[in-house]
PLY file of the C-alpha trace (Angstrom):
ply
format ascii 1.0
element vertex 204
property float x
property float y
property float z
element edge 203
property int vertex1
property int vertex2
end_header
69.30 -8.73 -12.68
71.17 -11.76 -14.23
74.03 -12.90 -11.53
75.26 -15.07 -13.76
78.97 -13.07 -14.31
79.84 -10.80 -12.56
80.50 -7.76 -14.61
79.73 -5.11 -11.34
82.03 -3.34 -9.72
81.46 -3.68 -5.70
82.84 -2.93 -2.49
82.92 -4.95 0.72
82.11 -2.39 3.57
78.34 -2.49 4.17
78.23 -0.76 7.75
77.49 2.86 7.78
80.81 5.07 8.46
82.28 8.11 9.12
83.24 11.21 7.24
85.76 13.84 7.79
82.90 15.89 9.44
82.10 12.74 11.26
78.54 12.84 9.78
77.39 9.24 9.74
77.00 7.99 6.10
74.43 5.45 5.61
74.59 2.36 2.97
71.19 3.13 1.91
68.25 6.02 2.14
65.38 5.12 0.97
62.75 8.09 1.06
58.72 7.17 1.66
56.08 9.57 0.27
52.60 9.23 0.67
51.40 7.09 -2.31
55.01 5.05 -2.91
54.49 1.59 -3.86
54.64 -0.89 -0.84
55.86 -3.54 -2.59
58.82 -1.69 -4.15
60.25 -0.27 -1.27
59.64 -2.82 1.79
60.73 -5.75 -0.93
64.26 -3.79 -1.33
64.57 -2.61 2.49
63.64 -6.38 3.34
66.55 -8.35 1.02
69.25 -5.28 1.99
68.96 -5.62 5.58
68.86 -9.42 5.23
72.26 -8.92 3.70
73.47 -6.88 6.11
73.15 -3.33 4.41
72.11 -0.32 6.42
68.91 1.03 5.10
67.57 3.99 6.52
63.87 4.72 5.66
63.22 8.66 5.52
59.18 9.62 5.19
58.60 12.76 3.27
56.20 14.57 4.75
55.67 12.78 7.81
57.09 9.80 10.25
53.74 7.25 9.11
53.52 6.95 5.21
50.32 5.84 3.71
51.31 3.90 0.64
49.30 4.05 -2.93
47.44 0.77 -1.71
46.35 1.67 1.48
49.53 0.46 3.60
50.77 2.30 6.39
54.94 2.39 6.74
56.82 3.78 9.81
59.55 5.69 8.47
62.73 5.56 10.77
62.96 9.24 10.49
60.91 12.27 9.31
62.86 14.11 6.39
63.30 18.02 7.11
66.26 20.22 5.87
68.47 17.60 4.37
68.58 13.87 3.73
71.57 12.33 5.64
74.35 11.25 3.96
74.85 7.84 1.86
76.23 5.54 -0.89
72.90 5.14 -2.51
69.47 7.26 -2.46
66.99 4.89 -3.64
63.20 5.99 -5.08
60.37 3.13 -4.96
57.44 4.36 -7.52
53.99 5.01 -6.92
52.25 8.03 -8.74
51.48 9.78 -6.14
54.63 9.25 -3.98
56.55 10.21 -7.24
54.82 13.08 -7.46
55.53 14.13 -3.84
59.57 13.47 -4.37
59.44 15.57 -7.72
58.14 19.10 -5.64
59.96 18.63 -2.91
62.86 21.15 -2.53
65.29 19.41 -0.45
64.74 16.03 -2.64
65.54 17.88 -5.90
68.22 19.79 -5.04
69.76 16.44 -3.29
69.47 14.21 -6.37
71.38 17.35 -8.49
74.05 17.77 -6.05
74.18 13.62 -5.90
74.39 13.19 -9.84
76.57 15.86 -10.35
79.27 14.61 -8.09
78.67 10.92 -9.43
76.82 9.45 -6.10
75.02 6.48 -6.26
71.25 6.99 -7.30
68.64 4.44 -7.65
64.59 4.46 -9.05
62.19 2.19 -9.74
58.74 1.96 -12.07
57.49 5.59 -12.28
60.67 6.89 -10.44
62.99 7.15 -13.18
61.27 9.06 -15.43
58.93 11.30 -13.11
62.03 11.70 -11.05
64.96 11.39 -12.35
64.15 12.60 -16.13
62.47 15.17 -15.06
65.74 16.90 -14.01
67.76 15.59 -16.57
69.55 13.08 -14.76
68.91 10.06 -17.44
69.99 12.21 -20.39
73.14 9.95 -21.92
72.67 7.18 -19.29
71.20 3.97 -19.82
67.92 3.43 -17.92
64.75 1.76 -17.47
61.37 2.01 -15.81
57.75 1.64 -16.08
56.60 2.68 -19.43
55.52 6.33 -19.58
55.93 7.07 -22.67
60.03 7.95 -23.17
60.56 4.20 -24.35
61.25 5.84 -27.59
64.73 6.98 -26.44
67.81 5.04 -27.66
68.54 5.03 -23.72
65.30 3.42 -22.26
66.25 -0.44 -22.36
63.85 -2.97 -22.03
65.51 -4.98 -19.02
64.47 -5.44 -16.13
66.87 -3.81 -14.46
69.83 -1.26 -15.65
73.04 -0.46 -14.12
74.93 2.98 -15.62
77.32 4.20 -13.95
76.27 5.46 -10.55
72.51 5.32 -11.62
70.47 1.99 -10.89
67.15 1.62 -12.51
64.25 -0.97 -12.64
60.91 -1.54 -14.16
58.27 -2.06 -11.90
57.29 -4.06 -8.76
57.60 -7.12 -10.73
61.17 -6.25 -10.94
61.95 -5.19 -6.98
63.79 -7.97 -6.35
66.30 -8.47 -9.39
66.71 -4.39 -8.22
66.86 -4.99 -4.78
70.24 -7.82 -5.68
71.71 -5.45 -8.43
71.92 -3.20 -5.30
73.27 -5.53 -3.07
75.57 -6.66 -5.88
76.85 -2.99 -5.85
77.01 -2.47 -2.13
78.70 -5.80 -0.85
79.77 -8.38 -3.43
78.39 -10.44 -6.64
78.35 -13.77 -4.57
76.35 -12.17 -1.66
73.82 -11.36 -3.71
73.32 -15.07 -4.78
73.20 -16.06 -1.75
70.42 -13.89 -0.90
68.72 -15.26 -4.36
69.06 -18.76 -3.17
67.83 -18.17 0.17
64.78 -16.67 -1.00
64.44 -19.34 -3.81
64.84 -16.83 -6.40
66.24 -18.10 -9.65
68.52 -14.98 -10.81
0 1
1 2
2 3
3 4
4 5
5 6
6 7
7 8
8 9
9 10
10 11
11 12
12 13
13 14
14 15
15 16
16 17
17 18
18 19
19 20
20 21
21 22
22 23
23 24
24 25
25 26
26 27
27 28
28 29
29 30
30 31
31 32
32 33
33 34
34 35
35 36
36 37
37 38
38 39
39 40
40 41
41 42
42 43
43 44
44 45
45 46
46 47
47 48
48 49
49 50
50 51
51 52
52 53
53 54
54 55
55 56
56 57
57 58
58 59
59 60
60 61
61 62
62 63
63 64
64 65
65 66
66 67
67 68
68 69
69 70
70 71
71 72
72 73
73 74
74 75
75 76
76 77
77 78
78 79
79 80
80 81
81 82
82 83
83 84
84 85
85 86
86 87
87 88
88 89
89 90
90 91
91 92
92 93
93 94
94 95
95 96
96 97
97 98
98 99
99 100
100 101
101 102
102 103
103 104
104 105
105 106
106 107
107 108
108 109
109 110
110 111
111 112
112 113
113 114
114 115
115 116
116 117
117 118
118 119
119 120
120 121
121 122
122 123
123 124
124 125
125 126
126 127
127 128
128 129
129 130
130 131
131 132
132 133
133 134
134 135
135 136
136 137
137 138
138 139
139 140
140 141
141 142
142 143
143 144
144 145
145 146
146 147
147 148
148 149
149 150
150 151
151 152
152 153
153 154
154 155
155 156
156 157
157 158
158 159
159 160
160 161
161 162
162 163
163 164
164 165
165 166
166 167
167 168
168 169
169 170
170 171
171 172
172 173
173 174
174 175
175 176
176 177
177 178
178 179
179 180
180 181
181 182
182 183
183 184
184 185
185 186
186 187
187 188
188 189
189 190
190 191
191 192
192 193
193 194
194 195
195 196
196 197
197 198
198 199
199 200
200 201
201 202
202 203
């Protein structure tokens, strides 16, 4: 992510709220399945929370996820019929935790029902494309993501990460932390997300 103008449209409210049904809506979901990559999601919970975003962790297919490299994760809840409401769903990759998201029911139909009304989504590394793409929800968006073999599309960018509309993507876990600002960019302000930069000496 380059911070240096700030071309992103953002908000100021970071703590969860209400809806009309009173159903709490969360800043952030991000959902753990067994084989996601550790680095990719605790580096984007970590920087969110230290900017005061509520991120709720959701394990698929359990409340302990084992990630791809042996790491165990306590999920704050265990997903069942429904993933709770909020402003962004993000996806760390991870083969195997990719493949998980990609056959489960409740996660498809969620991301559908999310990009068809517009709702923030957000994938990194594998994610994109064995997620995302694979219901059509990066067809006339720009995107990005670890190279799987769709770099041939006139909509796979080579940065590291890509902001379209309400889709967020990035490339790999070398990228988790420009990804992790674009999304705190999005969710509070351009200037907080510098000053999360400089506090962690990153040079953005």
């Amino acid at each position: 992510m380059s911070l240096a103008s700030d071309t992103t449209k953002t908000t100021t409210t970071t703590t969860a709220r209400e809806t009309h049904t009173s159903e709490k809506v969360y800043d952030v979901v991000m959902l753990l399945a067994p084989g996601f990559e550790e680095i990719e999601a605790v580096t984007v919970i970590d920087l969110l929370r230290r900017a005061g975003i509520e991120v709720l962790s959701v394990g698929v297919g359990g409340g302990q996820i084992r990630g791809g490299h042996g790491i165990n994760i306590d999920a704050d809840m265990i997903l069942k019929d429904r993933i709770p409401a909020c402003r962004y769903l993000v996806l760390p990759g991870g083969l195997g935790g990719t493949n998980v998201l990609a056959h489960n029911k409740v996660v498809v139909e969620t991301i559908k029902a999310r990009h068809a009304q517009k709702k923030g989504l957000a994938a990194i590394c594998a994610a994109p494309s064995h997620v995302l793409g694979a219901f059509g929800v990066l067809e006339g968006y720009n995107y990005t993501g670890y190279p799987m073999g769709d770099e041939i599309s006139k909509f796979c960018k080579a940065d590291a990460v890509v902001s379209d509309g309400h889709l967020v993507t990035s490339k790999s876990v070398a990228t988790a932390i420009p990804f992790a600002l674009e999304l705190i960019a999005k969710l509070t302000s351009l200037e907080r997300a510098r000053e999360i930069a400089s506090g962690i000496l990153f040079d953005a």
